[in-house]
FIZALO-327965 format. One line per 3 residues: number of its first residue (from 1); for each residue z, x negated, y negated of N, C-alpha, C. Coordinates in steps of 0.2 Angstrom, whole numbers, plus 5000, padded with zeros to 4 digits. Example, Ala and Ser with C-alpha at 12.3 -4.5 7.8 and 13.67 -1.06 7.14 Angstrom:
1	5039 4934 5028 5039 4938 5022 5039 4934 5016 | 5035 4936 5011 5036 4932 5005 5039 4936 5000
***
This chain:
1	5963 3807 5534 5963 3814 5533 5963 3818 5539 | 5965 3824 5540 5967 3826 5546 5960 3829 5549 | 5959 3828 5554 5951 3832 5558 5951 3839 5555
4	5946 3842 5553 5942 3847 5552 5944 3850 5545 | 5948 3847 5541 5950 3848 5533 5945 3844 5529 | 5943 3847 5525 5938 3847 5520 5938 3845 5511
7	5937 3842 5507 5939 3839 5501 5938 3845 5499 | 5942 3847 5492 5941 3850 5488 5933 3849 5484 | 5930 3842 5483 5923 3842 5482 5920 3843 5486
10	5919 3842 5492 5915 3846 5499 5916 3855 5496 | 5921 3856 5496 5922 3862 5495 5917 3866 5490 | 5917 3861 5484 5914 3863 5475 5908 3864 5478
13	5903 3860 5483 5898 3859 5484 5895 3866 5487 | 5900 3872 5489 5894 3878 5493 5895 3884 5488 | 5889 3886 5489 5887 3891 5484 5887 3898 5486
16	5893 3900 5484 5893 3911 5490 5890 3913 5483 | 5887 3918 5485 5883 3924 5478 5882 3931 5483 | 5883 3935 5481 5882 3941 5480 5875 3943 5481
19	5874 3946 5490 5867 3945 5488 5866 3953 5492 | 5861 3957 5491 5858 3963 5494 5854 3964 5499 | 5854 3966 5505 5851 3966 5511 5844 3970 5509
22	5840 3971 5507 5833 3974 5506 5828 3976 5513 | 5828 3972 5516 5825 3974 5523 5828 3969 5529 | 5828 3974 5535 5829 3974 5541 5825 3973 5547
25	5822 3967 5550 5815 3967 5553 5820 3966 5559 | 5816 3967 5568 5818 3964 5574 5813 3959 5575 | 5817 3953 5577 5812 3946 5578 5811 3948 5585
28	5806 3945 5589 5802 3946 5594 5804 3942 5599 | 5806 3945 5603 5811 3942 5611 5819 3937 5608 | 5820 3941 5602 5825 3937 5599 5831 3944 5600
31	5836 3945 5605 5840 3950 5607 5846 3950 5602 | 5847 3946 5599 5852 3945 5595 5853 3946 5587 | 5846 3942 5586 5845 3942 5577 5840 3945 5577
34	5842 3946 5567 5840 3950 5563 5835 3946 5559 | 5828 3949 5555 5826 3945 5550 5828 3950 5544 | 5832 3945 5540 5833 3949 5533 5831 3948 5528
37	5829 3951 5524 5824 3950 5516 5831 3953 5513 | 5834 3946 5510 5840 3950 5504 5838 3947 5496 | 5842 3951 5493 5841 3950 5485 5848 3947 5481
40	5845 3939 5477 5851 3935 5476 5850 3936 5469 | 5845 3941 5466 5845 3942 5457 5841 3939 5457 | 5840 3937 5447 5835 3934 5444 5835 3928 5447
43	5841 3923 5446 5842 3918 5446 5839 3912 5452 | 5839 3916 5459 5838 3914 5467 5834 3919 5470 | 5831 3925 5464 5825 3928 5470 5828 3932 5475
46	5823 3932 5481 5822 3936 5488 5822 3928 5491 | 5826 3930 5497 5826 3927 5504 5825 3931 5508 | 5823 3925 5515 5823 3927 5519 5829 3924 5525
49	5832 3926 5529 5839 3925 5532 5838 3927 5538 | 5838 3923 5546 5841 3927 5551 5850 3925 5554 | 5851 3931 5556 5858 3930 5555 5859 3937 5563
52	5862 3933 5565 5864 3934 5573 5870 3941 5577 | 5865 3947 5573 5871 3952 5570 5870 3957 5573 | 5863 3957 5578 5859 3965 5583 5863 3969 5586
55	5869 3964 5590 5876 3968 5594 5878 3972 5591 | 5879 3971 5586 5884 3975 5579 5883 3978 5574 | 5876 3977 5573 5874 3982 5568 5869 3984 5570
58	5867 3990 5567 5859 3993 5569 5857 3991 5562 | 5850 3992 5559 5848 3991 5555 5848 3995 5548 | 5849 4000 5550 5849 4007 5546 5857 4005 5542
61	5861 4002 5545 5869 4001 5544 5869 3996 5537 | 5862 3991 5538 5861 3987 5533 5858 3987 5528 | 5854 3990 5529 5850 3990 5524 5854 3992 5516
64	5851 3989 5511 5855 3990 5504 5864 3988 5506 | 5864 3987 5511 5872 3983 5511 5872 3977 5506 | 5879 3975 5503 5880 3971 5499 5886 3965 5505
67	5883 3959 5503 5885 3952 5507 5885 3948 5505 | 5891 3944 5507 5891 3937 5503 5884 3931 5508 | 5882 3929 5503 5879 3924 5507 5879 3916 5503
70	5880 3911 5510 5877 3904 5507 5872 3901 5506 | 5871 3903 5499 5864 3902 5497 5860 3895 5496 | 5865 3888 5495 5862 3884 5495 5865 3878 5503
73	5862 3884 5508 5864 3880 5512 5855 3876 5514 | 5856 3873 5521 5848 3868 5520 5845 3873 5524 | 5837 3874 5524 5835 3880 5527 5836 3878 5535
76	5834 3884 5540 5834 3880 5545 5831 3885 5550 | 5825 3883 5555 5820 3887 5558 5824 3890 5563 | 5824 3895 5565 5827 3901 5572 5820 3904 5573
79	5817 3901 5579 5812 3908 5583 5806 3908 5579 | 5804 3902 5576 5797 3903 5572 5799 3906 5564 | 5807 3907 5563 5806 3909 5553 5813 3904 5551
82	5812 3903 5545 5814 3900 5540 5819 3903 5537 | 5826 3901 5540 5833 3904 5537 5836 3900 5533 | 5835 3904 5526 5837 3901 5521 5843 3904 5515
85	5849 3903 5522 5855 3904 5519 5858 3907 5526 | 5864 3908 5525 5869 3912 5531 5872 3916 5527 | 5873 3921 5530 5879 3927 5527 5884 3927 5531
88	5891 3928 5526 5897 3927 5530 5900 3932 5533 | 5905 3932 5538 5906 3937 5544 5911 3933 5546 | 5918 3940 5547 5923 3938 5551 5920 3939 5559
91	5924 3936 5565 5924 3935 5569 5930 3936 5575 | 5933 3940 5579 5936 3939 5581 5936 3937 5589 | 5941 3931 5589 5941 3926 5595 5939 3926 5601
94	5938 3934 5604 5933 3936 5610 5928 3937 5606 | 5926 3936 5600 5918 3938 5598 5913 3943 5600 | 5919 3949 5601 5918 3957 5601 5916 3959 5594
97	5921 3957 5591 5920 3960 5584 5918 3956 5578 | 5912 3960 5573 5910 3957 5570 5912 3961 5564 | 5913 3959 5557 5915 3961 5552 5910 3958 5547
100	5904 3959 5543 5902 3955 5539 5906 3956 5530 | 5906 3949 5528 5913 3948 5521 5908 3952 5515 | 5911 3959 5513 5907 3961 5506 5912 3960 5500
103	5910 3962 5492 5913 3963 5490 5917 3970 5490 | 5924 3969 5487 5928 3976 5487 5926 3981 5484 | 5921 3979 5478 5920 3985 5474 5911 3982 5472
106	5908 3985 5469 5901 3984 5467 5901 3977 5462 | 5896 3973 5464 5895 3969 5460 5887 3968 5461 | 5885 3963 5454 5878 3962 5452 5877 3958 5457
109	5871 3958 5460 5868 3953 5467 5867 3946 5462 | 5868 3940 5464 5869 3936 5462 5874 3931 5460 | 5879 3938 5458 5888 3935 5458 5891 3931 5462
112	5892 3924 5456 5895 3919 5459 5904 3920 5464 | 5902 3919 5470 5911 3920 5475 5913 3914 5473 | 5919 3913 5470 5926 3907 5469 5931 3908 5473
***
């Protein structure tokens, strides 16, 4: 198999939902990330997420924004908290620019991405 291509069941295995940004905290001597409390529905509840987006978004920008997030990804500690999921974001190659991936039109927080 060719380097960095991925099985269609690797693929089956990650979970995007439609999740809602709820609150915007600054993490302490952390210049870059954000603590986020979003909303993944009944189904997955409230998280918590830090996600590396200070440069590019003010908080105000976020809050109640809708974003894909991978929810069943494994948690993972940043700066003393518990990130339990990533949100997705384009990136451009000088990593000037940050684009976070939402839906095009409204959808229920929860909604399974295919």
């Amino acid at each position: 198999m060719t380097e960095g291509i991925i099985s269609f069941n690797d693929w089956s295995k990650v979970d995007l939902r439609v999740a809602k940004i709820l609150k915007v905290e600054d993490i302490e001597c952390a210049d870059k990330l954000y603590k986020l409390t979003v909303d993944l529905g009944k189904e997955f509840g409230k998280r918590t997420v830090c996600a590396g987006i200070k440069k590019y978004y003010n908080s105000e920008d976020l809050k109640n924004k809708k974003i894909i997030l991978v929810q069943n990804l494994q948690p993972r500690t940043l700066r003393g908290i518990e990130s339990q999921g990533m949100i997705l974001a384009a990136v451009n190659k000088q990593e000037t620019e940050v684009v976070l991936i939402s839906p095009e039109k409204d959808m229920e927080v929860g909604s399974k991405v295919r």
